[in-house]
LOZA-748560 format. One record per residue (C-alpha): x, y, z; residue in one letter. Coordinates in Angstrom, 2 decimals. Each point is the difference from the previous one (the first is absolute). Layout:
% residues N
REC        X        Y        Z  residu
REC        X        Y        Z       a
...
% end
This chain:
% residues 483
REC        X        Y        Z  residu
REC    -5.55     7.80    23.91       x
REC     2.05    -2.38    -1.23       x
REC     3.87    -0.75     1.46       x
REC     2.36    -0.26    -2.51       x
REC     3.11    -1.67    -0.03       x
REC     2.25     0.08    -2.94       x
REC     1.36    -2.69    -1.82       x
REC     1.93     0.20    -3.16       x
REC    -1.16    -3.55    -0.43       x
REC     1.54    -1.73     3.02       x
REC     0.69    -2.70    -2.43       x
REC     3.41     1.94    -0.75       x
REC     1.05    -2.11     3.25       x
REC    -1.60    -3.49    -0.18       x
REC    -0.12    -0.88    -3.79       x
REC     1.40    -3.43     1.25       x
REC    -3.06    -0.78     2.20       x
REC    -3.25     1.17    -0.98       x
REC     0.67     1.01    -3.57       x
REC     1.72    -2.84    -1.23       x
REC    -0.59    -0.33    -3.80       x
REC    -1.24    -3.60    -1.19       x
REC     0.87    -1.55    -3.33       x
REC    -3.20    -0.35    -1.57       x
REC    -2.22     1.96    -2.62       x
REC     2.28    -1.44    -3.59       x
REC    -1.51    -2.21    -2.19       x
REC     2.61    -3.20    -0.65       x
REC     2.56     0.40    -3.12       x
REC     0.31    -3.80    -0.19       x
REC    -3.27    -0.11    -2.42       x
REC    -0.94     3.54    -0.33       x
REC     0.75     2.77    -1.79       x
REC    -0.12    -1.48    -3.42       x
REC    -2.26     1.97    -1.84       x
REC    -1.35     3.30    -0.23       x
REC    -3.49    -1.49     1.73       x
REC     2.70    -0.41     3.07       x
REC     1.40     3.36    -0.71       x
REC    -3.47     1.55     0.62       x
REC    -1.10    -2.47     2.65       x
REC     3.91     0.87     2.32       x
REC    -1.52     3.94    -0.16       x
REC    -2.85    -0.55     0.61       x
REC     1.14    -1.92     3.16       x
REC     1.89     3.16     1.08       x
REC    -2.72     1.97    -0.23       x
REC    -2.25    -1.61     2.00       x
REC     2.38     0.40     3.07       x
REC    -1.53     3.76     0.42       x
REC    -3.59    -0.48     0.37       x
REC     0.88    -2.62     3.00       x
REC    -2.00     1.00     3.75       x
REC     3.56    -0.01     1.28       x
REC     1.20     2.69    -2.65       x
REC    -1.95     2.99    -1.94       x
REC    -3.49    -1.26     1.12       x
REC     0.62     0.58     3.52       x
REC     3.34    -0.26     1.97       x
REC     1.95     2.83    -2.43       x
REC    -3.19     1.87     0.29       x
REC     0.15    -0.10     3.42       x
REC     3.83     0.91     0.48       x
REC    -0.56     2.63    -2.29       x
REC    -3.34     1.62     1.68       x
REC    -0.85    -1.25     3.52       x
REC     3.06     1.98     1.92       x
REC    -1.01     3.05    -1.72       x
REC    -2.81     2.79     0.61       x
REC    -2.39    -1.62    -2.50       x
REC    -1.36    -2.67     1.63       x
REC     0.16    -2.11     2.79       x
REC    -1.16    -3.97     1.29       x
REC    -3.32    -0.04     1.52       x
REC     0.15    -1.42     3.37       x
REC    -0.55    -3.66    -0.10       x
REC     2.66    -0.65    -2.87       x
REC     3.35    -2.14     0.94       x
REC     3.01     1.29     2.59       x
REC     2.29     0.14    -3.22       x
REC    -2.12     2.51    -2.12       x
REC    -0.20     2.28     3.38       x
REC     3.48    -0.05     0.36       x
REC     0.57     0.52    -3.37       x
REC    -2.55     3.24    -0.06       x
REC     1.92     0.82     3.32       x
REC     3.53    -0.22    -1.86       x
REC     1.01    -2.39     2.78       x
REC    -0.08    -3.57    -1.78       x
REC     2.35    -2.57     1.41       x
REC     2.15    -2.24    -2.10       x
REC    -2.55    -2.70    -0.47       x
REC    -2.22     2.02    -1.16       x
REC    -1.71    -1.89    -3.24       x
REC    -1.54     3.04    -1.88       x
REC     3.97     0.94    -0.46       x
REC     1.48    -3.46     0.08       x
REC    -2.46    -0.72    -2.75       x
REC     1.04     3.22    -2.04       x
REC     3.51    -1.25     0.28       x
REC    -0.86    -3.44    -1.13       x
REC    -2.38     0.82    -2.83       x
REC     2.24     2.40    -1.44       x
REC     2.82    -2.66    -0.50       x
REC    -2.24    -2.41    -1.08       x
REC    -0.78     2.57    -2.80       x
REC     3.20     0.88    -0.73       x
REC     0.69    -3.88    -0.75       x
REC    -2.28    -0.68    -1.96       x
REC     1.00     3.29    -2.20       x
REC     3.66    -1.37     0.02       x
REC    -1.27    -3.07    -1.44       x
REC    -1.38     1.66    -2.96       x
REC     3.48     2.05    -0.67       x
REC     1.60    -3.04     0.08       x
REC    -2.25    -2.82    -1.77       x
REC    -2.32     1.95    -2.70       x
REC     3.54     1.38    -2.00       x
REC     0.65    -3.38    -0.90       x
REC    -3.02    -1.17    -1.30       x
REC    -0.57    -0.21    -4.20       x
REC    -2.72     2.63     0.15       x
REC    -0.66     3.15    -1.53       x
REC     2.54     2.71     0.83       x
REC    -2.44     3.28     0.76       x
REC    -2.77    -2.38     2.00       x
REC     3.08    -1.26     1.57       x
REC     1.55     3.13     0.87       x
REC    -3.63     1.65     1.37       x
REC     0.30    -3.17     2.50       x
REC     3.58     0.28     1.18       x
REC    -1.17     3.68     0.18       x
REC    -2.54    -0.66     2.17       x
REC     1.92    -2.01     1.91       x
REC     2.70     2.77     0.93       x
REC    -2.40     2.63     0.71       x
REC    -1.66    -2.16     2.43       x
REC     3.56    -1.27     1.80       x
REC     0.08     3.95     0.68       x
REC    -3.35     0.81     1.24       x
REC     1.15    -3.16     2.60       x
REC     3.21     1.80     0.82       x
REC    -1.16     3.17     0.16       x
REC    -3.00    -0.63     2.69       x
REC     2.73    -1.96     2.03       x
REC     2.66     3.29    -0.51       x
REC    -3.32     1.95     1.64       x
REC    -1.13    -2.21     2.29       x
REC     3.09    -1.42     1.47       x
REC     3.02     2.06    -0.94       x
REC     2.91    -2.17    -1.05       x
REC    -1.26    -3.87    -1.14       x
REC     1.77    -2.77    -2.03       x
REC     0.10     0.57    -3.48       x
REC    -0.88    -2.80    -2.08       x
REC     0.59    -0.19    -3.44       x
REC     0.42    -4.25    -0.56       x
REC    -2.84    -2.07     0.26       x
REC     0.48    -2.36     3.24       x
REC    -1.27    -3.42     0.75       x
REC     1.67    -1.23     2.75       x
REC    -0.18     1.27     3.44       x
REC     4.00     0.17     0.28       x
REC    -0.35     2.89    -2.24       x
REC    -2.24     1.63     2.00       x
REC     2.52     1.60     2.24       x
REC     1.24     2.66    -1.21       x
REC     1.26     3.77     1.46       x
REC    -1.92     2.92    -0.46       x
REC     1.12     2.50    -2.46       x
REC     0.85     3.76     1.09       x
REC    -2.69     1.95    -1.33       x
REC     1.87     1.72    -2.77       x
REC     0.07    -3.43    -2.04       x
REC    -3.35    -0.86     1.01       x
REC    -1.07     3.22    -1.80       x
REC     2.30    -0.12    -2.89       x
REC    -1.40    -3.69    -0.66       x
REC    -3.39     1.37    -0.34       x
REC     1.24     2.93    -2.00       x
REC     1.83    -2.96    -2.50       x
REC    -2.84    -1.89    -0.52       x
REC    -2.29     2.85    -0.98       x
REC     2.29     0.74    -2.33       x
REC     0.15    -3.17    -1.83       x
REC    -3.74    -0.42     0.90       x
REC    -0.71     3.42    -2.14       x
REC     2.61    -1.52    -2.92       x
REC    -2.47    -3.26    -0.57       x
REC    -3.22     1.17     1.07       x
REC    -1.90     1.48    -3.43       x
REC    -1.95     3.17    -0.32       x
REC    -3.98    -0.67     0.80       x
REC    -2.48     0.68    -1.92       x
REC    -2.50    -1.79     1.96       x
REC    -0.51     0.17     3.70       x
REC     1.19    -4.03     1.70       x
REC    -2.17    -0.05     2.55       x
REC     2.62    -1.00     2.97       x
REC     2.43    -0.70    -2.05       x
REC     3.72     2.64     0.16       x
REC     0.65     1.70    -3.28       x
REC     2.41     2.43    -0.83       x
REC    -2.06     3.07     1.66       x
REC     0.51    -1.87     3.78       x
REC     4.05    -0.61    -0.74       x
REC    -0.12     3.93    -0.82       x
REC    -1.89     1.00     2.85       x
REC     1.16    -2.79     2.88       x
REC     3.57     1.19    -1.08       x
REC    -1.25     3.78     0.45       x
REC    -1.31    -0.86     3.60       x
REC     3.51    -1.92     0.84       x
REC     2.11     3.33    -0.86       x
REC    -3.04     1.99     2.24       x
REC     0.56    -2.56     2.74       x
REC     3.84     0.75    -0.08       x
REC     0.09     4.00    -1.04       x
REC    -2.29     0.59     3.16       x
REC     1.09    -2.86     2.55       x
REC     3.44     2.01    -0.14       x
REC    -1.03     3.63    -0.70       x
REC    -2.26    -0.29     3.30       x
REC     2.63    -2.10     2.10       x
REC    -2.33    -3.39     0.38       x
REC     2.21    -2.54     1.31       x
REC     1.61    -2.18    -2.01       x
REC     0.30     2.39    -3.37       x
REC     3.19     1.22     0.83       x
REC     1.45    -2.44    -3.22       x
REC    -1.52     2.77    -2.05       x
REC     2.54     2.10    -1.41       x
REC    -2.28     2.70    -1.38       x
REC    -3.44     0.73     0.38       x
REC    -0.63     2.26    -2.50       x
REC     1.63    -2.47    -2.66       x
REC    -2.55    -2.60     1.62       x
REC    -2.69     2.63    -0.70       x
REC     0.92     0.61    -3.36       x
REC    -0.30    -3.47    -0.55       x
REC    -3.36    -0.39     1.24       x
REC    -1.16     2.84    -1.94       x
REC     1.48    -1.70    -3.16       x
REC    -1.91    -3.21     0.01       x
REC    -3.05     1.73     1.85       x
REC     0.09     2.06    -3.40       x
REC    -0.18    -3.09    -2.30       x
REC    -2.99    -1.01     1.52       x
REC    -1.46     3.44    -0.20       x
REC     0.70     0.69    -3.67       x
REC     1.32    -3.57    -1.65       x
REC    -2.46    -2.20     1.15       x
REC    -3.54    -0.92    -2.18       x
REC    -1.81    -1.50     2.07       x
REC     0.87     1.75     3.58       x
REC    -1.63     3.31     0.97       x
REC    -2.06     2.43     1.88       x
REC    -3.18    -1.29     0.75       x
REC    -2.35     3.18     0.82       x
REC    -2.74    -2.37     1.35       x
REC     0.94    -0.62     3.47       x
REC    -2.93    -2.95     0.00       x
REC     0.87    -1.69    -2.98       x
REC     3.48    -0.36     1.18       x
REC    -1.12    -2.20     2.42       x
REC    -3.36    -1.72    -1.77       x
REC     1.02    -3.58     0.60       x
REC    -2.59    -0.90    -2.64       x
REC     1.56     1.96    -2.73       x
REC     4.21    -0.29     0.74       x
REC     1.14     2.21    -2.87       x
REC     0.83     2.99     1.63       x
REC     3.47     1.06    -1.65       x
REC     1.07     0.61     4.10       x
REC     0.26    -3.76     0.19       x
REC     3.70     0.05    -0.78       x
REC     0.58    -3.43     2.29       x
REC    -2.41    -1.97     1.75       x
REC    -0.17    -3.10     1.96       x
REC    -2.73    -2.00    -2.01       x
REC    -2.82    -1.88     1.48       x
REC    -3.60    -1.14    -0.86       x
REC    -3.06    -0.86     2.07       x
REC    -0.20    -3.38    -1.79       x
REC     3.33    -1.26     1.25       x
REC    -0.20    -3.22     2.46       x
REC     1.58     1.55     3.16       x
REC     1.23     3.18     1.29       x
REC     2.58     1.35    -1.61       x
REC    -1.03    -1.25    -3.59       x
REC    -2.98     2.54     1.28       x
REC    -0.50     2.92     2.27       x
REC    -1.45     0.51     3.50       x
REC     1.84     3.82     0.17       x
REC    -3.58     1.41     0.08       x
REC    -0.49    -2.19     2.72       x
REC     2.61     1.53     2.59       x
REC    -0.79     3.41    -1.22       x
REC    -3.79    -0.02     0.32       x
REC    -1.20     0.53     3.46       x
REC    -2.76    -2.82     1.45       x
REC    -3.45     1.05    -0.44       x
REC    -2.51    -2.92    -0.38       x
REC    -0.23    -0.65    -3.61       x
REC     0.68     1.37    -3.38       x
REC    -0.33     3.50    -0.53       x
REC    -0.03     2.20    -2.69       x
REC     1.98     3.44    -0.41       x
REC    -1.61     3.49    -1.37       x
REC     2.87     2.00    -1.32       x
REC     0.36     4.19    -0.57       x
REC    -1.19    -0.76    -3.35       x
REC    -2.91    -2.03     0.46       x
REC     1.40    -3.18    -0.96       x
REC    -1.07    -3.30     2.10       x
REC     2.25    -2.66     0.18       x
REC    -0.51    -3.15     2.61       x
REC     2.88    -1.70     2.21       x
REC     0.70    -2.67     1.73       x
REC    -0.15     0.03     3.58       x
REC     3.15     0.39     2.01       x
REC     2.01    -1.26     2.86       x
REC     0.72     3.22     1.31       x
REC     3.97    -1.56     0.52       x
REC     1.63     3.53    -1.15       x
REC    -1.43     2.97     1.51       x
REC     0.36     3.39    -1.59       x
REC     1.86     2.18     2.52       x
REC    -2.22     2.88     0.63       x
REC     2.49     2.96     0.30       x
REC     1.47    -1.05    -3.47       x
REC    -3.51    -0.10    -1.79       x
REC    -0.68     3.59     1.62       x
REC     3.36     1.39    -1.46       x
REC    -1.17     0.51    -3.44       x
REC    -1.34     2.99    -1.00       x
REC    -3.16     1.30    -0.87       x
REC    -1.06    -0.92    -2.92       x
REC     2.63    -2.56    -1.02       x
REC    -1.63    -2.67    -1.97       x
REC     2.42    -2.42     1.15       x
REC    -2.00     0.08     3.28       x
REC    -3.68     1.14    -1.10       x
REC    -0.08    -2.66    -2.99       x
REC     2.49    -2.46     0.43       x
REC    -0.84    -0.55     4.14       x
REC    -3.01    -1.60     1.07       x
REC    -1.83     1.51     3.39       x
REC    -3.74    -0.95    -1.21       x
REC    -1.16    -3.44    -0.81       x
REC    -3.38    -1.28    -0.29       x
REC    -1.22    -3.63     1.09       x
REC    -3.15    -1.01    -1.61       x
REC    -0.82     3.60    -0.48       x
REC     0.80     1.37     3.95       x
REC     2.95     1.83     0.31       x
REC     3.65    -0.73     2.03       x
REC     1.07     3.20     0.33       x
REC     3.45     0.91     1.55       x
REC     0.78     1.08     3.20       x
REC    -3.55    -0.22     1.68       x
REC    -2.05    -2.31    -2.49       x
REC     1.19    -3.29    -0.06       x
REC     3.38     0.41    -2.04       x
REC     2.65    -1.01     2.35       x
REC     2.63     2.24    -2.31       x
REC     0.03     1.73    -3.29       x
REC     1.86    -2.27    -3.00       x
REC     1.30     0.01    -3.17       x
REC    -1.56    -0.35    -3.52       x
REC     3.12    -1.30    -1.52       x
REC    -0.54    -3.86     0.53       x
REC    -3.79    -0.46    -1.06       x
REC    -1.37    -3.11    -2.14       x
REC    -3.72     0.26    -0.67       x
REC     0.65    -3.18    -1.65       x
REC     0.96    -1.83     3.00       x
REC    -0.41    -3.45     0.53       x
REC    -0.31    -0.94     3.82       x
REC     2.93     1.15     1.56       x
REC     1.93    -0.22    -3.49       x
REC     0.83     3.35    -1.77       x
REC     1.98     1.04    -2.80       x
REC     1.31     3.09     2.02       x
REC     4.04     0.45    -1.09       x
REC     2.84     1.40     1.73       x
REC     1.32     2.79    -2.17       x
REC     3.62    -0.16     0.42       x
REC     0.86     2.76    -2.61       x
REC    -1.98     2.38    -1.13       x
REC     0.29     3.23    -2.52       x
REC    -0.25     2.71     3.04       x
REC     2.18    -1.80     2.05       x
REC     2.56     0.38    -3.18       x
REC    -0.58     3.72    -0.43       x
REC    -0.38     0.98     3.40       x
REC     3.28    -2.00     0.73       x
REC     1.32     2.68    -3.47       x
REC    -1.44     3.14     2.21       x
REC     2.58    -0.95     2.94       x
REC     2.72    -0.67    -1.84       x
REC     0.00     3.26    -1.97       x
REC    -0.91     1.84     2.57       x
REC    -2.03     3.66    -0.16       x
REC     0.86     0.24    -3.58       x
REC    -2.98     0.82    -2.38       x
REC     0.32    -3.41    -1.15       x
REC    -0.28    -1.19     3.76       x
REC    -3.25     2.21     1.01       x
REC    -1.71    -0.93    -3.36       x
REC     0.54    -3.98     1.45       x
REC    -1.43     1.00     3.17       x
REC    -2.70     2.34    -1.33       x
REC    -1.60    -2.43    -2.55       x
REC    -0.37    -2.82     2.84       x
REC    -1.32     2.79     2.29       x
REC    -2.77     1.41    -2.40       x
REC    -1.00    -3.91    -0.71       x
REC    -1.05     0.33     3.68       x
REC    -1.89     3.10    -0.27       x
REC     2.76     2.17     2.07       x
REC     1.87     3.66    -0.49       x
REC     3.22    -0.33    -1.55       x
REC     3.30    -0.40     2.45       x
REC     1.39     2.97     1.35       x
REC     2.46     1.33    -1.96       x
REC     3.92     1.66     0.76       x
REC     0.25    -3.26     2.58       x
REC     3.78    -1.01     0.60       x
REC     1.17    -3.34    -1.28       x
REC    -0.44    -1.52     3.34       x
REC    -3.62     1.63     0.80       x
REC    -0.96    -1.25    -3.08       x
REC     1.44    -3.44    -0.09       x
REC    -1.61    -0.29     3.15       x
REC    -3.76     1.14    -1.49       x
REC     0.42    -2.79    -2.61       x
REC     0.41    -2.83     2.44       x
REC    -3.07     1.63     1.99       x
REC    -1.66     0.11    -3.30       x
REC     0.84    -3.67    -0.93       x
REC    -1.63    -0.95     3.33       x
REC    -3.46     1.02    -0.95       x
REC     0.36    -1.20    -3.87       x
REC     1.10    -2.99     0.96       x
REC    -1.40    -0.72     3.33       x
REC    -0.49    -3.92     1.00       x
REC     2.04    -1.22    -3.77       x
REC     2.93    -1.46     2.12       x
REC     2.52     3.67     0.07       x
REC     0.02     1.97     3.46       x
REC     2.25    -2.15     1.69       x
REC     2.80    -0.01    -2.31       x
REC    -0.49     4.26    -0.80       x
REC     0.43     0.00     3.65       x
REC     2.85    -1.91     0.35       x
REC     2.21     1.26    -3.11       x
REC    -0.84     3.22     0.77       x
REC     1.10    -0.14     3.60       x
REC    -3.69     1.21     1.15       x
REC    -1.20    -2.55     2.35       x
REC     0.32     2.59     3.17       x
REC    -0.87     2.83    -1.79       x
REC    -3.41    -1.27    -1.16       x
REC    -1.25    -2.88     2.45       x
REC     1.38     1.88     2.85       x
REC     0.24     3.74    -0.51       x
REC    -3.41    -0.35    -2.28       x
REC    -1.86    -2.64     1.16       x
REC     0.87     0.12     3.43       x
REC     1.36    -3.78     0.32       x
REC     2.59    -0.98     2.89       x
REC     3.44    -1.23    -1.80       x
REC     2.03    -2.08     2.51       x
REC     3.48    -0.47    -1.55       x
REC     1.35    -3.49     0.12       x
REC     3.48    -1.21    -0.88       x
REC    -1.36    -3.64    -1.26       x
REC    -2.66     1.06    -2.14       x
REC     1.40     3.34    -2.95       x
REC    -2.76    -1.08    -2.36       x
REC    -2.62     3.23    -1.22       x
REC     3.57     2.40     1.97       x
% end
């Protein structure tokens, strides 16, 4: 079992050692910015902070999944992923230093757009869509610090110098009414889709990022997770989140239910009205990053290529994996019968030149999931995406903050018959129920990049990986991060 030591990220303490920002990731003003070919190329630039190793493709992954009961390192990987899975990383600890880093990076280069691209001759609505962009993504950078670290620097000015660098950290009640602001002005430029943009923010991902900020807050304080106490009222919070959660659900045309549980993840065919935010990559890019290796950690090691026989007959060949993330075996058991989410969309069979790996006795060293599969791979290049939002994640997010309402069990009831299981019990207290829907958003969206921060905002960390699952918590005044 693992030992767990909490840490609420340690980096609360030591911001000025291990985490110190560095003033790079802007393009230069002193020729740039000129036209609207700059305009395009400056967002473009922010963007591709997220699909970085050091960010979404791996180290946010990992602070968001490893200390939870999903999965866990296999053996042979690094000290600082076990300690990390063990909640006990120290402060030089790269997978967090590297969070830190990559989020500020980010968040420069979106500054640079908010304060370049409005003074460039270009026209005003392609103009505004970028600036959009731009704010929407200085959020999502904020608002993975807010859950990862607690209180951080704000930064709103693009910096170039390293004298700027310094800065203090702001209490958490600004850090979260920052991200609140520019979501806000993000949903004011961004225009209404009509087309799905690939990995690109539209107004659909302001709507439902801002609906996830107010869930973050409404439940960080309703539950008593430290450092929520800011929060003057929940139930305003969850009002809030319930608001914007409901502009995705009924203003949006291009973001919706997906009753294919498959096709919501067919990497081949990325239209899938889910997809409400992605982080974009493609199996022709140059180097990792530009493309995938996700199915790569996922995938246990078996020899070779295999090929996958779903419920419904369907082959579909993968690339061989690493075996670097193990599915935890007590999680993959805690679905229940029936639930498509484990019979379809997890893997326990695969079959290597026609013999079969079976899990736990034949050759499969652990069941995994369907989610990240190519069939199109090229080597060890995939075009496997992180989903960052997605549609259920939006309306299961609605179900908890409207609580056992008819408009809250209909949430939860339409993801659960997707999966193939009985509706929720009804006449469950606000509490009982709030507490199925994180439960419920643990098998929907199992190994997407969620548990830790559910844990954490809902003040759950004990309660599940101990009282649960069973894991020893050893409390530790440096470290408050997952507390």
């Amino acid at each position: 079992m693992k030992k767990i030591i909490y840490a609420f990220i340690c980096i609360l303490f030591i911001s000025s050692c291990s985490l110190e920002e560095e003033p790079y990731g802007f393009l230069s003003d002193k020729n740039f910015y000129q036209t609207k070919d700059d305009a395009e190329a400056a967002i473009l630039h922010a963007y591709s902070m997220l699909p970085e190793i050091e960010y979404y493709t791996r180290h946010l992954y990992y602070l968001a999944e490893m200390p939870s009961e999903e999965i866990s390192p296999k053996d042979d990987q690094g000290i600082e992923q076990h300690d990390l899975d063990d909640l006990k990383p120290l402060s030089n600890n790269k997978i967090i230093s590297d969070v830190w880093r990559y989020a500020y990076i980010g968040i420069n280069r979106a500054n640079a757009v908010i304060e370049k691209v409005p003074g460039i001759v270009m026209d005003e609505s392609l103009k505004n869509k970028y600036v959009g962009e731009a704010y929407f993504l200085r959020a999502l950078h904020h608002f993975n610090l807010a859950r990862a670290f607690g209180s951080v620097p704000v930064r709103t000015n693009m910096i170039d110098e390293l004298a700027e660098v310094d800065v203090p950290k702001s209490p958490m009640s600004e850090v979260y009414a920052q991200i609140e602001a520019d979501l806000e002005m993000a949903i004011g430029l961004l225009p209404a889709s009509s087309v799905q943009e690939l990995g690109r923010a539209n107004i659909d991902a302001a709507w439902a990022l801002l609906s996830k900020v107010y869930l973050n807050q409404a439940s960080g304080k309703s539950t008593g997770s430290p450092g929520y106490e800011f929060v003057e009222d929940a139930e305003a919070k969850y009002s809030k989140a319930a608001e914007y959660a409901l502009k995705v659900m009924n203003e949006s045309t291009v973001s919706g239910f997906d009753d294919d549980l498959l096709h919501i993840y067919d990497v081949l065919d990325p239209s899938s009205p889910e997809l409400i935010f992605v982080i974009s990559m493609d199996r022709g890019g140059q180097q990792e990053g530009n493309y995938s290796k996700i199915p790569k950690l996922l995938i246990p090691y078996v020899g070779g290529d295999v090929v996958i026989n779903d419920i419904y007959g369907n082959s579909v060949k993968t690339v061989d994996g690493w075996g670097s993330l193990e599915t935890e075996i007590p999680f993959y058991e805690s679905f229940s019968e029936g639930d498509l989410r484990k019979d379809l969309l997890m893997v326990s069979t695969v079959y290597l030149a026609g013999d079969p790996k079976t899990w736990p006795d034949g050759g499969l060293r652990y069941p995994f999931t369907r989610k990240f599969i190519d069939p199109d791979y090229v080597g060890d290049r995939t075009s496997a995406k992180p989903i960052a939002i997605r549609f259920s994640d939006i309306l299961l997010g609605y179900a908890e903050a409207v609580g056992p309402t008819t408009q809250g069990y209909a949430a939860i009831n339409k993801v659960r018959r997707r999966a193939g299981i009985d509706d929720l019990e009804t006449g469950l207290s606000v509490q009982d129920f709030r507490d199925a829907v994180i439960q419920e958003r643990s098998w929907e969206l199992c190994f997407e990049g969620h548990r830790m921060w559910d844990l954490r905002r809902t003040n759950k960390v004990e309660e599940i990986l101990n009282g649960k699952y069973g894991k020893t918590i050893v409390s530790n005044p440096i470290f408050m991060i997952f507390l």
